[in-house]
C-alpha positions as CSV (number, residue, x, y, z in Angstrom):
1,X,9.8,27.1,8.2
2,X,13.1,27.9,7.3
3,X,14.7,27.6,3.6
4,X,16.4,24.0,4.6
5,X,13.1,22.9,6.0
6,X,11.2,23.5,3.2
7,X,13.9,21.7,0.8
8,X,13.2,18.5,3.0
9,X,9.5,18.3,3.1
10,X,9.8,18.8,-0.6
11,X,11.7,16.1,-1.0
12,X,10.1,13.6,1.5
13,X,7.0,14.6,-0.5
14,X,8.0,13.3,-3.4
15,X,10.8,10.5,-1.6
16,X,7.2,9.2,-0.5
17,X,5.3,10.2,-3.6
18,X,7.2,10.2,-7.2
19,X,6.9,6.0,-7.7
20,X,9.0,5.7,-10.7
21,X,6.4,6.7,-13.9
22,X,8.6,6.7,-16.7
23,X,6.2,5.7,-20.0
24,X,3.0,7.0,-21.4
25,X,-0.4,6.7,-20.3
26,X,-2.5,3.6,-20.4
27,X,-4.8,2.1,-23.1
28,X,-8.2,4.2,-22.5
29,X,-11.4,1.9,-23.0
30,X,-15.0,3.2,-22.5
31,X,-15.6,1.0,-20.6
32,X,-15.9,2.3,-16.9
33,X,-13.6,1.3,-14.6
34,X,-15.5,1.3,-11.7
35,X,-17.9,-1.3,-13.3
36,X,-16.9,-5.3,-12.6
37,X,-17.4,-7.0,-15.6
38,X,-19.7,-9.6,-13.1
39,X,-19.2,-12.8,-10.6
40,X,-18.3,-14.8,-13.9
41,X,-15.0,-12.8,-14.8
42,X,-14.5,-12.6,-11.0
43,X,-10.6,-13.6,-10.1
44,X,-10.3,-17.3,-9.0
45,X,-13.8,-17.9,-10.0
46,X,-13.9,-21.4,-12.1
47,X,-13.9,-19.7,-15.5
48,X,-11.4,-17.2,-15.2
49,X,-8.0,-18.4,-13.8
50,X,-8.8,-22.5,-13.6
51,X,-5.9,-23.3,-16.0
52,X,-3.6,-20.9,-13.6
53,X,-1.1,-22.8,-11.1
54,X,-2.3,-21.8,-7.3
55,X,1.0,-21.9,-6.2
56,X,2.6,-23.7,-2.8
57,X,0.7,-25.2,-0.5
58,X,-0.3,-22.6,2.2
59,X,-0.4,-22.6,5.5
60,X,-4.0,-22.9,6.2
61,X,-3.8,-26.1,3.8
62,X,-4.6,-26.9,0.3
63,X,-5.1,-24.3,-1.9
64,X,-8.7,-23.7,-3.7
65,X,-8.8,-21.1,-6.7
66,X,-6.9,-17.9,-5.6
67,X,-8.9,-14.5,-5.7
68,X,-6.8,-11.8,-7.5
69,X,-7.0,-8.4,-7.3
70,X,-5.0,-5.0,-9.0
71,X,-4.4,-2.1,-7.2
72,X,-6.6,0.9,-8.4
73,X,-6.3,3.9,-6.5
74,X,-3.1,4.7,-3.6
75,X,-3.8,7.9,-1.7
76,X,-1.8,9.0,1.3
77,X,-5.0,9.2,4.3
78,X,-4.9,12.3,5.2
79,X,-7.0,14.5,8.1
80,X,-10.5,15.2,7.3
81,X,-12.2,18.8,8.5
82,X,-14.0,17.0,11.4
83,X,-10.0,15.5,12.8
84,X,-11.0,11.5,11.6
85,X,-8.1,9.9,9.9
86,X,-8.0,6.7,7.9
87,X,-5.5,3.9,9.4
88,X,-5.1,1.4,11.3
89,X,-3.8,0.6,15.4
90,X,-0.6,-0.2,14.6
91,X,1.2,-0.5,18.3
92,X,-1.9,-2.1,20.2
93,X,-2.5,1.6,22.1
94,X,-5.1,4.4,22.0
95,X,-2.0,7.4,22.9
96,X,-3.1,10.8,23.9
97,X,-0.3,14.2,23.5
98,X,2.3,13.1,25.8
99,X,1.5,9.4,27.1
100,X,4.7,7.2,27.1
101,X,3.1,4.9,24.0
102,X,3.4,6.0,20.9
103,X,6.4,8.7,22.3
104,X,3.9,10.8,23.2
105,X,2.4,11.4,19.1
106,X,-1.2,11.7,19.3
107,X,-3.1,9.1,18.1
108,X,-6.4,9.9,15.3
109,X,-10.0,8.5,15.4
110,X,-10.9,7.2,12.5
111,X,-13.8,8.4,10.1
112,X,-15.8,4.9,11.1
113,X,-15.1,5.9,15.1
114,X,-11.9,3.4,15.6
115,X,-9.6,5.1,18.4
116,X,-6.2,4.6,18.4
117,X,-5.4,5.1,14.4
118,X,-1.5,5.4,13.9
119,X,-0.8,7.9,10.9
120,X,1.4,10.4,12.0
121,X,2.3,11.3,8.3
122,X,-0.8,12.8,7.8
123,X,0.1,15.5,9.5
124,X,2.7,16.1,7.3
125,X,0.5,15.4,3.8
126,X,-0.7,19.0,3.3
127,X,2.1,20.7,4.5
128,X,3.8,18.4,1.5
129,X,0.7,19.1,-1.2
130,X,1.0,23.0,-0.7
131,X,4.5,23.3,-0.9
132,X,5.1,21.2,-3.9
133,X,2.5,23.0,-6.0
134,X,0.4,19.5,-6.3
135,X,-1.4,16.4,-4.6
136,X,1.8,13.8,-3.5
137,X,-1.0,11.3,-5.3
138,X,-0.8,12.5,-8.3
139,X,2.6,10.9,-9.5
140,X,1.7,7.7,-7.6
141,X,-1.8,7.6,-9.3
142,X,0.1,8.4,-12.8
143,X,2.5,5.3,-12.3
144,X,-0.4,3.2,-11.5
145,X,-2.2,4.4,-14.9
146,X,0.7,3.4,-17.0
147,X,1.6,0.1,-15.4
148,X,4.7,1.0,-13.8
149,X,3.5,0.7,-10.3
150,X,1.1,-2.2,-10.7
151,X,0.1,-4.1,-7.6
152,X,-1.3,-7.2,-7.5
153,X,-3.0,-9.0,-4.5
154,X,-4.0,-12.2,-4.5
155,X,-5.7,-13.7,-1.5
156,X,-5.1,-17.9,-1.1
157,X,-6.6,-20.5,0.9
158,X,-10.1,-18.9,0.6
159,X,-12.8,-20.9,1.9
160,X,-15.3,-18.2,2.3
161,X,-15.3,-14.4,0.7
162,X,-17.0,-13.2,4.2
163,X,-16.0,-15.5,7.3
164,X,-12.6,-17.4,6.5
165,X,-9.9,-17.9,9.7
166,X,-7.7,-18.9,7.3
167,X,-6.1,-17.9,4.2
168,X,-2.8,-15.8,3.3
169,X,-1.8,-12.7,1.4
170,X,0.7,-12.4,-1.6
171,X,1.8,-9.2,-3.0
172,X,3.5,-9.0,-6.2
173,X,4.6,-6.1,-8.7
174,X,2.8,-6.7,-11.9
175,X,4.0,-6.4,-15.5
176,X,1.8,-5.4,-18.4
177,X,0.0,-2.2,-20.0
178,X,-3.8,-2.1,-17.9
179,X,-6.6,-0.3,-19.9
180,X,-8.2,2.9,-18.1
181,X,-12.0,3.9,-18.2
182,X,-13.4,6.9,-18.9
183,X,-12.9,7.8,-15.7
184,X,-8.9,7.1,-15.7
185,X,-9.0,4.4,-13.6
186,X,-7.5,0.5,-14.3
187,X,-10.8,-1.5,-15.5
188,X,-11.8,-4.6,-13.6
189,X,-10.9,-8.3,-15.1
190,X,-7.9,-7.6,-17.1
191,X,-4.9,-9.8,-16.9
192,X,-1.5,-9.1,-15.7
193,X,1.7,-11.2,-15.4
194,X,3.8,-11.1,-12.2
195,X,7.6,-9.1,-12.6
196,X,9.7,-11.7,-11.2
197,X,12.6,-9.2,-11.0
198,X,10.7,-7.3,-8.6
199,X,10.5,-8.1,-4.5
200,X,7.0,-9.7,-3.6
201,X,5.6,-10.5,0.3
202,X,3.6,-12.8,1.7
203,X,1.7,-13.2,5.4
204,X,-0.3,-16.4,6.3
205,X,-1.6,-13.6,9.0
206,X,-4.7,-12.7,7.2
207,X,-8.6,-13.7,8.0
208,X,-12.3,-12.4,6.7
209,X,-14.2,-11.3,9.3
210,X,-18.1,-10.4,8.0
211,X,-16.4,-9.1,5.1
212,X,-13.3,-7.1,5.9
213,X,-10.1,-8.4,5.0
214,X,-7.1,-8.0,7.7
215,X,-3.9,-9.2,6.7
216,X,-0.2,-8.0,8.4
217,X,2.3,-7.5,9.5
218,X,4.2,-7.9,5.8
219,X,7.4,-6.7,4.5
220,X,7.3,-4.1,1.5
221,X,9.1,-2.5,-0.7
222,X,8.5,0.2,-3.5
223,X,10.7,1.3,-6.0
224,X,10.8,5.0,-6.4
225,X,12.4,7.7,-8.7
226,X,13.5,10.9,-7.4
227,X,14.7,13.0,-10.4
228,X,17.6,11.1,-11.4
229,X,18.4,9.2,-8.2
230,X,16.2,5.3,-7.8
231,X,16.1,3.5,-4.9
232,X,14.1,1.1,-2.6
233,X,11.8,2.6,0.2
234,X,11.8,-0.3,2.9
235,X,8.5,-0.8,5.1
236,X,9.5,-2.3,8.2
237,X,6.0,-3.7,8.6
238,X,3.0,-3.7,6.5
239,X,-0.8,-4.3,7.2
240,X,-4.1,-4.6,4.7
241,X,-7.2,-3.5,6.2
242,X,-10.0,-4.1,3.7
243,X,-14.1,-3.9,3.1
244,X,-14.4,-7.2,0.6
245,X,-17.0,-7.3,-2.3
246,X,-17.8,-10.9,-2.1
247,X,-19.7,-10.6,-5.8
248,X,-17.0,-8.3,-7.4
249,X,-14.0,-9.7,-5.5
250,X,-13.1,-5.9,-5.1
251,X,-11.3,-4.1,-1.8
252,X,-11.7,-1.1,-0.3
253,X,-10.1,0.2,2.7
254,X,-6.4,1.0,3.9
255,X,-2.4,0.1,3.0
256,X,-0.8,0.8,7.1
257,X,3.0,1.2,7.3
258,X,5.6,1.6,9.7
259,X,8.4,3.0,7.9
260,X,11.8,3.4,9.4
261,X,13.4,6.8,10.1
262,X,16.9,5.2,9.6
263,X,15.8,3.8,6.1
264,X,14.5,7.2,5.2
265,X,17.2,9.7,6.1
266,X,19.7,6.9,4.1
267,X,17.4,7.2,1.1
268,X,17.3,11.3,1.4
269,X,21.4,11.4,2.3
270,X,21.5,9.8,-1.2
271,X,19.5,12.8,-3.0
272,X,20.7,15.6,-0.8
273,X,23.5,15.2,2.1
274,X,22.6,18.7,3.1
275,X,19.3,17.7,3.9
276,X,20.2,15.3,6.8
277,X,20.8,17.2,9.9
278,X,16.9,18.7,8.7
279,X,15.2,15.8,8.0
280,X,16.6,14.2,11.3
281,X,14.6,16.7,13.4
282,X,11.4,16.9,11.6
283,X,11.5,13.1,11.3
284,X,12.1,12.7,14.9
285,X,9.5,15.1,15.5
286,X,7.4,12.8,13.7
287,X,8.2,9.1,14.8
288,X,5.5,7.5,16.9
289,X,6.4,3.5,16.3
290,X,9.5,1.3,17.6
291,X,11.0,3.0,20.5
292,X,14.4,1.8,21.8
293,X,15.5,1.3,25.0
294,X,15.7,5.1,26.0
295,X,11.9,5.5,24.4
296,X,13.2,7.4,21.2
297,X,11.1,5.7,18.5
298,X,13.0,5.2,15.3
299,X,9.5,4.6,13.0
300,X,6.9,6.5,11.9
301,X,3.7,5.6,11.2
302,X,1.5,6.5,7.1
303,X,-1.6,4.6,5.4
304,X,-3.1,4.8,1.9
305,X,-6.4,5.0,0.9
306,X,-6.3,1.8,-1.3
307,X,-8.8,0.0,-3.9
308,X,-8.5,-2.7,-5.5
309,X,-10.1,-4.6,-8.5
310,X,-10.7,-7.9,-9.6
311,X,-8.0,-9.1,-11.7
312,X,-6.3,-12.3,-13.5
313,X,-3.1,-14.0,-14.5
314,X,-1.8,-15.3,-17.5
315,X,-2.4,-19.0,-17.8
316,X,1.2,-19.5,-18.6
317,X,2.2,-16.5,-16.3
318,X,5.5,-17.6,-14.2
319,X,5.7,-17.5,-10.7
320,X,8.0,-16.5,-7.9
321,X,9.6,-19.5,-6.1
322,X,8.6,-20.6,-2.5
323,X,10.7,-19.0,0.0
324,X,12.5,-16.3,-2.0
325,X,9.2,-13.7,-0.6
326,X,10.9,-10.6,1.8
């Protein structure tokens, strides 16, 4: 890989990587994180958010008590030893090397046996680890800690925590200072208020099947921090694909995203111009999702190894108007 080469995957790495972190580390409890207070501090349960507003009407109809949840842990999926890769099937194919789907990008298998995963930017993940000296998690784990990158999901409409056709997804940036466990991780049942100056999504596109949460396609958007230069990494589309704790309210399972090229080679023009003409080939090399009319496809697909715990609002917490979601 030549010298230009590596100066792009370095700073892909961290375009997809360095969430802004700017702050010190959380409030450290001994609590442990990974331990749910229990069902009565569960989110949406009667004694924990009744004096919260549910919000709008959705579209499966009136509201009951929303479930709330904080994102833990955000780890780009990356290739196990045996090939398996966490994601989801984003396009609706199961591509082999050179079929006309997916332009011809290999799909994975994933680590439960489900062909036809999209994550062609795990490939890319170690290459990116062992040539910036570190884990591309760490500075999104380290935001997370200290509340800059707080994530909360809320699930509405909820009828049933393990067969529901019915309910939607909002996704908002969260403001306040979480506590960590012992172990470094945001403790379960805290409460958060929602950053209204920050872009939240919604889908109505969401239903429990025994237990796992699916819930897409959503817009998204995370503010990042390379060195001096911020910006807004836009996710075309956006899918959760979760395990649900229907004691603890917790999720476990995978953040899918279909990231334009276009919006990334913008974003790394705006840290390096001599970067573009690189990017543009290993990006290319890269995209499996959205091909135009001559079959180039102009996306590429990533997932996250995501958990999330149960979580709260501020009874007098405001909320993001109806309408004004991405």
């Amino acid at each position: 890989m030549g010298t230009r080469a590596i100066r792009w995957a370095l700073a892909l790495g961290l375009l997809l990587g360095a969430a802004a972190c700017d702050g010190g580390g959380g409030e450290t409890t001994d609590a442990d994180a990974s331990a749910d207070p229990g069902p009565a501090e569960v989110a949406g349960s009667p004694d924990a958010d009744a004096s919260s507003d549910p919000g709008p009407i959705g579209a499966c109809g009136p509201l009951g008590q929303p479930r709330m949840t904080v994102i833990q842990s955000l780890r780009f999926a990356r290739e196990s030893e045996s090939g398996a890769v966490w994601g989801i099937d984003i396009d609706g194919a199961v591509t082999a090397a050179g079929d006309p789907t997916g332009c011809g990008r290999a799909d994975f298998t994933s680590p439960s046996g489900q062909p036809g995963v999209d994550n062609q930017f795990a490939t890319l993940a170690p290459i990116l680890d062992e040539l910036g000296g570190s884990s591309l998690d760490e500075p999104v784990e380290t935001a997370i800690r200290t509340g800059e990158l707080l994530l909360l999901v809320e699930l509405q409409s909820v009828d049933d925590l393990v067969d529901d056709a019915c309910l939607s997804v909002e996704i908002f940036r969260g403001a306040g200072q979480p506590s960590l466990g012992t172990n470094g991780l945001i403790v379960p049942g805290q409460s958060f208020d929602i950053d209204l100056e920050r872009p939240w999504s919604r889908t109505d596109e969401a239903s429990i099947t025994a237990g796992h949460l699916r819930a897409g396609p959503f817009p998204l958007q995370l503010p990042l921090t390379f060195f001096a230069t911020s910006f807004t990494l836009d996710f075309d589309a956006a899918w959760l694909d979760a395990d649900l704790d229907p004691e603890t309210g917790e999720l476990s399972g995978v953040l899918a995203a279909q990231a334009s090229v276009e919006a990334l080679l913008d974003a790394i023009e705006d840290i390096d111009p001599n970067l573009a003409s690189t990017a543009t080939l290993l990006l290319a090399d890269a995209a499996d999702l959205d091909p135009d009319a001559a079959g180039t496809c102009r996306s590429i697909s990533l997932a996250f190894e995501v958990r999330a715990v149960s979580a709260h609002l501020y009874p007098d917490t405001a909320r993001p108007e109806a309408g004004t979601e991405l």
